[in-house]
LUMTOR-975176 format. One record per residue: residue in three letters; x, y, z of N, C-alpha, C in turn. Coordinates in nm, 3 decimals. Layout:
<vexzas>
{ALA; {X; Y; Z}; {X; Y; Z}; {X; Y; Z}}
...
</vexzas>
This chain:
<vexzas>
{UNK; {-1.533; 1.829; 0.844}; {-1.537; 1.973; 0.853}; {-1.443; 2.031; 0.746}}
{UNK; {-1.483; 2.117; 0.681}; {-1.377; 2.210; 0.567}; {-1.267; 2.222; 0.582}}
{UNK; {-1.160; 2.211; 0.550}; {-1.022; 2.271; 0.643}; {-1.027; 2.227; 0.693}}
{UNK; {-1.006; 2.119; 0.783}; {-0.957; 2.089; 0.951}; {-0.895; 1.965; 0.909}}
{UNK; {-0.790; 1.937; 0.836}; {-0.723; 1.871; 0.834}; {-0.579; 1.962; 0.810}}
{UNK; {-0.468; 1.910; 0.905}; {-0.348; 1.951; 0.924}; {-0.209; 1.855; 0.890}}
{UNK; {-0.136; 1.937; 0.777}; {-0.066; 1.892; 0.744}; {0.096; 1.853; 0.786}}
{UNK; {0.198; 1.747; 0.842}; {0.311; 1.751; 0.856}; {0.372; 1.807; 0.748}}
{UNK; {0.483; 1.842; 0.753}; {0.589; 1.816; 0.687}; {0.608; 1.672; 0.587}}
{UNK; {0.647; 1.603; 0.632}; {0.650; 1.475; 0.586}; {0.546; 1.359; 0.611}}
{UNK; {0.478; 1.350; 0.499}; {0.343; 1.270; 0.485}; {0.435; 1.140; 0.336}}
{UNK; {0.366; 1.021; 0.417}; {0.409; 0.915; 0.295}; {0.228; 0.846; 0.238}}
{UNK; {0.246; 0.805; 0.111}; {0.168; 0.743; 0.080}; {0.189; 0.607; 0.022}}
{UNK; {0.136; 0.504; 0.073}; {0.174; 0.344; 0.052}; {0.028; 0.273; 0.064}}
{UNK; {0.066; 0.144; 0.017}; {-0.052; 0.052; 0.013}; {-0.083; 0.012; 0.090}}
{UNK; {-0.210; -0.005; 0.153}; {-0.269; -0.084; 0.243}; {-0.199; -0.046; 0.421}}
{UNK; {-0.147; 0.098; 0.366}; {-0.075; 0.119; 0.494}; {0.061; 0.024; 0.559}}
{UNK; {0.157; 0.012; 0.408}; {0.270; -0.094; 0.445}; {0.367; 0.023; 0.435}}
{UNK; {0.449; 0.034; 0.548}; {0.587; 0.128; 0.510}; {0.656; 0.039; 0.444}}
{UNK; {0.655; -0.103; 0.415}; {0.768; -0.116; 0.279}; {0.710; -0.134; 0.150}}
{UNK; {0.591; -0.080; 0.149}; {0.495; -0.053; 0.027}; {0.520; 0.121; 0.006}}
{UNK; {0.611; 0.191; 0.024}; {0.611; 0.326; -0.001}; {0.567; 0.362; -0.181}}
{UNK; {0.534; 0.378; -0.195}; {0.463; 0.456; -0.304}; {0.520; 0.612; -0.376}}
{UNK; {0.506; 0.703; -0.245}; {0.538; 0.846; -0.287}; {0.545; 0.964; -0.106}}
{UNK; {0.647; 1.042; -0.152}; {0.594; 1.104; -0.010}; {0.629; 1.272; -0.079}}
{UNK; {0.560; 1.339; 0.067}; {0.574; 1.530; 0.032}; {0.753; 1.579; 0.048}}
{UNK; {0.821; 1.508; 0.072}; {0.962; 1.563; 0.064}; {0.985; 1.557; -0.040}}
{UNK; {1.002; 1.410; -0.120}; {1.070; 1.429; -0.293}; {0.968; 1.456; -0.367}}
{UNK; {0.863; 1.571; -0.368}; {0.753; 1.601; -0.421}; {0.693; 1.490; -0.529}}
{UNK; {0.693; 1.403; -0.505}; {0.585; 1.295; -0.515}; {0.442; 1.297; -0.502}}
{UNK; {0.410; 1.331; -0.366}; {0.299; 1.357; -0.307}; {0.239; 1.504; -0.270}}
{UNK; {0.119; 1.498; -0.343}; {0.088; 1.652; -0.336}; {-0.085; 1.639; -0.280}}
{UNK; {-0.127; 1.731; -0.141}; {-0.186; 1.738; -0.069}; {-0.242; 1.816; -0.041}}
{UNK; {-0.386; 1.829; -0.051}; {-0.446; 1.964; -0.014}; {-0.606; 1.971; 0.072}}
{UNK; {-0.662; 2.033; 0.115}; {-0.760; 1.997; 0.164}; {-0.846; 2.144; 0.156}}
{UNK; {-0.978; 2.101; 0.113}; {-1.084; 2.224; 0.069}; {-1.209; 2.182; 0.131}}
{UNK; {-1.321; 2.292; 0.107}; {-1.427; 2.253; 0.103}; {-1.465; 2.134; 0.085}}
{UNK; {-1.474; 2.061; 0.056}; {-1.479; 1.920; -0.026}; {-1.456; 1.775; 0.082}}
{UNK; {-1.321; 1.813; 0.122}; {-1.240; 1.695; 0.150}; {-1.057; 1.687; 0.161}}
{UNK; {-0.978; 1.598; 0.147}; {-0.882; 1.599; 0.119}; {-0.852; 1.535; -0.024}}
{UNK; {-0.773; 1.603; -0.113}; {-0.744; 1.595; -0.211}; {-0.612; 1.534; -0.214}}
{UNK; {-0.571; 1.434; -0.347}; {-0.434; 1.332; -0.329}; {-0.421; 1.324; -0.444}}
{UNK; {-0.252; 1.366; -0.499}; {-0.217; 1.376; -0.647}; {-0.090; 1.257; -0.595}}
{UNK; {-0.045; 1.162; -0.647}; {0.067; 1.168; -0.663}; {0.124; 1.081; -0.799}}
{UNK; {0.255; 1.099; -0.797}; {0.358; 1.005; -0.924}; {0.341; 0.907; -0.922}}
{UNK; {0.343; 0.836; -0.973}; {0.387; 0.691; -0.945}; {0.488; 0.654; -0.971}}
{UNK; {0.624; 0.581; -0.870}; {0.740; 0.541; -0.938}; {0.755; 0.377; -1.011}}
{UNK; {0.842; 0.438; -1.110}; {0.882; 0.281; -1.174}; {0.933; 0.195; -1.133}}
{UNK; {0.840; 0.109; -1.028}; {0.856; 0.048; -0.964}; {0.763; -0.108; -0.950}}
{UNK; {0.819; -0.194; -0.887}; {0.710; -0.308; -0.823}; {0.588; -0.220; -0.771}}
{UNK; {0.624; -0.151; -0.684}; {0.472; -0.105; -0.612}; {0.410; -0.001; -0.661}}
{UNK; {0.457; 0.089; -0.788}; {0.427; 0.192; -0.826}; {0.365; 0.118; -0.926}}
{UNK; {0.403; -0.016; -1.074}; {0.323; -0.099; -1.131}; {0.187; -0.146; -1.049}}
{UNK; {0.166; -0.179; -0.923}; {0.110; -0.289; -0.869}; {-0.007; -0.165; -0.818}}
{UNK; {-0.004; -0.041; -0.796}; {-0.100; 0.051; -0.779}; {-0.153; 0.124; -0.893}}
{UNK; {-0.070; 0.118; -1.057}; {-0.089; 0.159; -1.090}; {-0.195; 0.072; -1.171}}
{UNK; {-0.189; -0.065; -1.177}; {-0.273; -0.188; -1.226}; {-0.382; -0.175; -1.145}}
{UNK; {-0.368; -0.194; -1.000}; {-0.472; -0.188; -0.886}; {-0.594; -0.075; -0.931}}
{UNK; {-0.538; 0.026; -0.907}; {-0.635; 0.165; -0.950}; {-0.737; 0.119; -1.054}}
{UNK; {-0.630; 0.096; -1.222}; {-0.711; 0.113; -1.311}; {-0.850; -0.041; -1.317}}
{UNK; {-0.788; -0.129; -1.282}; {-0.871; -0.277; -1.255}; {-0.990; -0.302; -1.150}}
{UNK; {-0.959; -0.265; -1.028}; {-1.053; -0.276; -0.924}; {-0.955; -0.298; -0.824}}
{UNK; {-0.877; -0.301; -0.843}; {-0.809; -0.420; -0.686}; {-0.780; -0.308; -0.576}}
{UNK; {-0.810; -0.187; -0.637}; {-0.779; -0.051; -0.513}; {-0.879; 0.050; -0.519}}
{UNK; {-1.001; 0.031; -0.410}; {-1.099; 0.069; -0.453}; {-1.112; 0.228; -0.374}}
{UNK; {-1.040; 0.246; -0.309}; {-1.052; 0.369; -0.175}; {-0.937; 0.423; -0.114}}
{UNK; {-0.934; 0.508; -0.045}; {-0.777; 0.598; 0.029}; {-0.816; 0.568; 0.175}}
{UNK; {-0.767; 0.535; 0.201}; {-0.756; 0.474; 0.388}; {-0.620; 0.620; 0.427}}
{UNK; {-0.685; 0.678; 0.563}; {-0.582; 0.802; 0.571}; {-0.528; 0.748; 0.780}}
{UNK; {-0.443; 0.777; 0.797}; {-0.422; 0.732; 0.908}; {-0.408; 0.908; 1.003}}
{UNK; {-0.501; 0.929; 1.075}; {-0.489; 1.071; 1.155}; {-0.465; 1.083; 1.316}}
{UNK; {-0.472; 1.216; 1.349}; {-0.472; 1.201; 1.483}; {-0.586; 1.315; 1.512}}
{UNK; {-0.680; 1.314; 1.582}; {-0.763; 1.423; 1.618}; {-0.686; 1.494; 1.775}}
{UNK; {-0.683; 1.646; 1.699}; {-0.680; 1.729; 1.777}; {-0.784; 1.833; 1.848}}
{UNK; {-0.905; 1.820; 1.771}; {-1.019; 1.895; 1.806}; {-1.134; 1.781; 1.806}}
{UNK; {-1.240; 1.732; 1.855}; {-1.330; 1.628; 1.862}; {-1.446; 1.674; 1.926}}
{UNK; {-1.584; 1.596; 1.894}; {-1.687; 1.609; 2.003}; {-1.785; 1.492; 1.978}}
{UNK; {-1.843; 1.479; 2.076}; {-1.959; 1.326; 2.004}; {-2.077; 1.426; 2.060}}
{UNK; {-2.180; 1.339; 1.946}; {-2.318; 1.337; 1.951}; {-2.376; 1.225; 1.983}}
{UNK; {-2.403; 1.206; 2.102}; {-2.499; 1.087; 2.132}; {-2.639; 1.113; 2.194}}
{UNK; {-2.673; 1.179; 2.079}; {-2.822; 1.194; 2.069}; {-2.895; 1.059; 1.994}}
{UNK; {-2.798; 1.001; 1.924}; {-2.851; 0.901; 1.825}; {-2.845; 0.744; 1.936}}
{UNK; {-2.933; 0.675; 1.844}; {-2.919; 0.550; 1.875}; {-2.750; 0.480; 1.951}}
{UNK; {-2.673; 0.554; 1.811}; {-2.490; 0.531; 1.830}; {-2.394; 0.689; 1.880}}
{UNK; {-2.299; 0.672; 1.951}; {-2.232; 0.786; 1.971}; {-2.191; 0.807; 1.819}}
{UNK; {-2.187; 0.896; 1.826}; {-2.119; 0.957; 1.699}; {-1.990; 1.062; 1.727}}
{UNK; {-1.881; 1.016; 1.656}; {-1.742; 1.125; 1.679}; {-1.728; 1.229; 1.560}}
{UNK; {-1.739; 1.331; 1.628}; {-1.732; 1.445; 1.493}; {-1.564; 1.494; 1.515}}
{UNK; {-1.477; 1.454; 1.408}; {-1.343; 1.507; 1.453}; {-1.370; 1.672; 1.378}}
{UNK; {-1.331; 1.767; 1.457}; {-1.313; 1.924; 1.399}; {-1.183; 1.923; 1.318}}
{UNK; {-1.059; 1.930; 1.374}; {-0.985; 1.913; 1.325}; {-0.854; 1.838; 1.335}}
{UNK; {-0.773; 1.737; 1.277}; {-0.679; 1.655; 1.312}; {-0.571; 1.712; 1.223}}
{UNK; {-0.452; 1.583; 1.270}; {-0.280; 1.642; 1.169}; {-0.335; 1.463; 1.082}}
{UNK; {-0.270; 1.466; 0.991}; {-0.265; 1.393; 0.915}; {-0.146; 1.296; 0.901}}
{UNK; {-0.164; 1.196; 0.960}; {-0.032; 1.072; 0.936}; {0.021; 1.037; 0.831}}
{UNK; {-0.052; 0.942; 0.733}; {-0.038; 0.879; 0.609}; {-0.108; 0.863; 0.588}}
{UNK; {-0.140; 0.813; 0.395}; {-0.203; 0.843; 0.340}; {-0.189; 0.683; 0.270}}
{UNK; {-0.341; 0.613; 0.188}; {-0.292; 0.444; 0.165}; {-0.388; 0.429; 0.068}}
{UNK; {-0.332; 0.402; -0.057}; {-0.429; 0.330; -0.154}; {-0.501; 0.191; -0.127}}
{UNK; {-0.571; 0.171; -0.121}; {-0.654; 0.010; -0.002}; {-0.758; -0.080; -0.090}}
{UNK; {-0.728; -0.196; -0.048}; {-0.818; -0.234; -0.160}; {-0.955; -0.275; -0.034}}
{UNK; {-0.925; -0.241; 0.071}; {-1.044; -0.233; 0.190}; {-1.031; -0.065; 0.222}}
{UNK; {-1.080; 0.026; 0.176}; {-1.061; 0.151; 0.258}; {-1.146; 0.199; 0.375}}
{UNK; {-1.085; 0.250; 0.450}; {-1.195; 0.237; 0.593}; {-1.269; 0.357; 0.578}}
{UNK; {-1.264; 0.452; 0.448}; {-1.338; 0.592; 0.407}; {-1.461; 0.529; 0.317}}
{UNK; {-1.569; 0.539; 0.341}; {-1.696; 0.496; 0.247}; {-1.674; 0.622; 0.137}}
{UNK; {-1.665; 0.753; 0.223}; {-1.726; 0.895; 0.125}; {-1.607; 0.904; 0.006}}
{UNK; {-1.501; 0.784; -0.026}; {-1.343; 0.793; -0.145}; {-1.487; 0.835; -0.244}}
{UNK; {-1.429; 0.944; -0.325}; {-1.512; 0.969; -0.460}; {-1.478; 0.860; -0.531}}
{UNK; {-1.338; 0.846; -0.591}; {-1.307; 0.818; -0.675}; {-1.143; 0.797; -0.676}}
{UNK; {-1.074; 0.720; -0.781}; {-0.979; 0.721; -0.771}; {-0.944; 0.710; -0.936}}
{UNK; {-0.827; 0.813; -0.981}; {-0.801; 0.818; -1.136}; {-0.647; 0.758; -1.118}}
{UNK; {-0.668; 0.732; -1.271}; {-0.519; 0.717; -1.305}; {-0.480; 0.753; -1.439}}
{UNK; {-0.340; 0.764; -1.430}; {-0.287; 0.861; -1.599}; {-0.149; 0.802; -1.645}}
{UNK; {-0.133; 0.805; -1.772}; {-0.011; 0.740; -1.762}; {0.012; 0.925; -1.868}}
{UNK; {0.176; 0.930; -1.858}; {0.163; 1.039; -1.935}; {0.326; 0.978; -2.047}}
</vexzas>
């Protein structure tokens, strides 16, 4: 749904969903977050780092193919009109955020990278 994703305060983004894989978070503006029409949108730095190298190789190579997001639904409904229930979340808060080299999101557009 458009909008219906809700933001903390403090959101981290790491690999594969490892907190000692931290990457970047929204306090030391690292991580920048937004959500539109579209989807949720994900900018961040990369630090000069082991894991900031190792995502930043991952990205451009293959080895990180998708954003795995960890949420909580606050608004929900299923459709089980179908063969399968289906969960439509309306709107949730947003946990973390995970560069994956399995992402559990099929619809990831894409993932860029920049060195500047």
């Amino acid at each position: 749904m458009p909008h219906s994703l809700d933001f903390p305060t403090y959101v981290t983004a790491d690999i594969n969903h490892e907190c000692a894989r931290q990457i970047a978070s929204t306090t030391d503006g690292s991580l920048r977050l937004r959500c539109d029409d579209i989807g949720l949108w994900v900018e961040l730095d990369c630090p000069d780092s082991q894991e900031g190298d190792a995502m930043l190789h991952g990205s451009r190579f293959g080895t990180f193919t998708a954003w795995s997001i960890a949420f909580r639904a606050t608004r929900e409904r299923w459709d089980r009109s179908g063969y399968r229930p289906l969960r439509i979340v309306e709107r949730a808060n947003l946990g973390a955020i995970a560069l994956a080299d399995r992402g559990a999101h099929v619809t990831t557009i894409g993932i860029k990278s920049r060195m500047t």
